[in-house]
N, C-alpha and C positions, 0 to 999 in steps of 0.2 A: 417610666412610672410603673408602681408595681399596682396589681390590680388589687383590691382589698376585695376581701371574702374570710370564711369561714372555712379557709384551706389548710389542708392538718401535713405537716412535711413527716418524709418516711420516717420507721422504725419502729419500738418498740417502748410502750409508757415503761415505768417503772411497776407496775402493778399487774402487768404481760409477764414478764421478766421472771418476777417472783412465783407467781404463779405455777408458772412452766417449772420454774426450780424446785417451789413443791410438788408437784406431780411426780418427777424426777424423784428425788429424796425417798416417795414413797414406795416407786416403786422397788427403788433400790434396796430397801428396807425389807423389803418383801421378799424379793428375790436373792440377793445375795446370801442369807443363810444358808439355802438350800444347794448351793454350788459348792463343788468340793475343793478342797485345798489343792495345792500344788505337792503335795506331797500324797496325795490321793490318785491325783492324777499321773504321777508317775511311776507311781505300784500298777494302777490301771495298766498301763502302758507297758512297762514290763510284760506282765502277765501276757496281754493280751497278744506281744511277739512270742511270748515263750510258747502258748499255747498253738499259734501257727507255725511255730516249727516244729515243735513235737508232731502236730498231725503229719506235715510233709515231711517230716523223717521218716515216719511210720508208714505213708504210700510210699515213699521212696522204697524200702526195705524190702515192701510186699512186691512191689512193680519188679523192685530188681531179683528178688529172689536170694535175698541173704543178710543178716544183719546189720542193722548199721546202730552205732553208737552218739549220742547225742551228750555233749562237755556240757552242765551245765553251774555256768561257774559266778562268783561274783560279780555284780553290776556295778555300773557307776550311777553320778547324779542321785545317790540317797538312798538306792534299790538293793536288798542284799537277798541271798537264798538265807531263807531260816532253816528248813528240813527238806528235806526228798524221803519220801516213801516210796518203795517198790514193794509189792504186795503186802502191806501193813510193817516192812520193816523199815528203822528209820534210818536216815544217813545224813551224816551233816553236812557234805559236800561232794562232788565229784560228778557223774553223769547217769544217764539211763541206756541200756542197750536191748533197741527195739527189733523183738524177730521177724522172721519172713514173711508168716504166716498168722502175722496177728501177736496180741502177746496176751498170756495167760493172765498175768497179775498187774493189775491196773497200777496209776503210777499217780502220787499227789506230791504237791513243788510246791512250797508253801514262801511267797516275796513278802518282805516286810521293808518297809520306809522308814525316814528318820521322822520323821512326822507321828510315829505307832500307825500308819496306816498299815493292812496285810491282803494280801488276795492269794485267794487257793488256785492251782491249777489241776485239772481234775483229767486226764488222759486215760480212760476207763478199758478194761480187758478187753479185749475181740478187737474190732475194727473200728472202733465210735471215734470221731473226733475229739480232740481236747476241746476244754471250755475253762469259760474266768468262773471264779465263785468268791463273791466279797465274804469275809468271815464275819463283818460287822453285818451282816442282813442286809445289805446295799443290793 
């Protein structure tokens, strides 16, 4: 015999449900504009190798005490080199060669996406670290 009462079995009404869905929906709404594409994110991502190995090329060269040359060449997945500059001169392809002692003329690698996304890579005279720089103000 089953007991009779005012007992509620598990789960969730329909009006739970919906609810939770709209919360969800808003926040989505909210939030997803501001996240970047995939084509954003692998300019990002380029960049942000290309700039660590510019630097540890550049310790390499000083540590070791002699030039070393860094290819830098066409990507895949959507990434391409648009320009190299070495001391404000431009180049459309090829590599950078970083001296011993530092380098005189700073160096900007400019990746572009299929998406028109672009990130600079900024590897500046003397001893400084490379860094990303969004061209869109990112």
């Amino acid at each position: 015999m089953r007991a009779s009462g005012n007992r509620r079995a598990g789960g969730f009404t329909l009006v739970e449900v919906l609810a939770v869905l709209a919360i969800v929906a808003l926040a989505a709404a909210i939030v997803l504009p501001h996240l970047p594409g995939g084509a954003e994110l692998r300019v990002d991502a380029a960049a942000g190798r290309l700039a660590e190995r510019l630097s540890e090329a550049r310790e390499r060269a000083i540590l070791g005490g002699r030039p070393l040359r860094v290819a830098i060449e066409a990507g895949t997945s959507g990434v391409h080199v648009e320009a190299i500059e070495v001391g404000g001169m431009v180049r459309r392809a090829g590599g950078v060669e970083l001296g011993a002692d530092g380098d005189a003329l700073p160096v900007r690698v400019t990746l572009a996406g299929d998406g028109g996304a672009r990130a600079v890579v900024l590897l500046p005279a003397g001893l400084g670290r490379a860094r990303v720089v969004r061209e869109d103000g990112a």
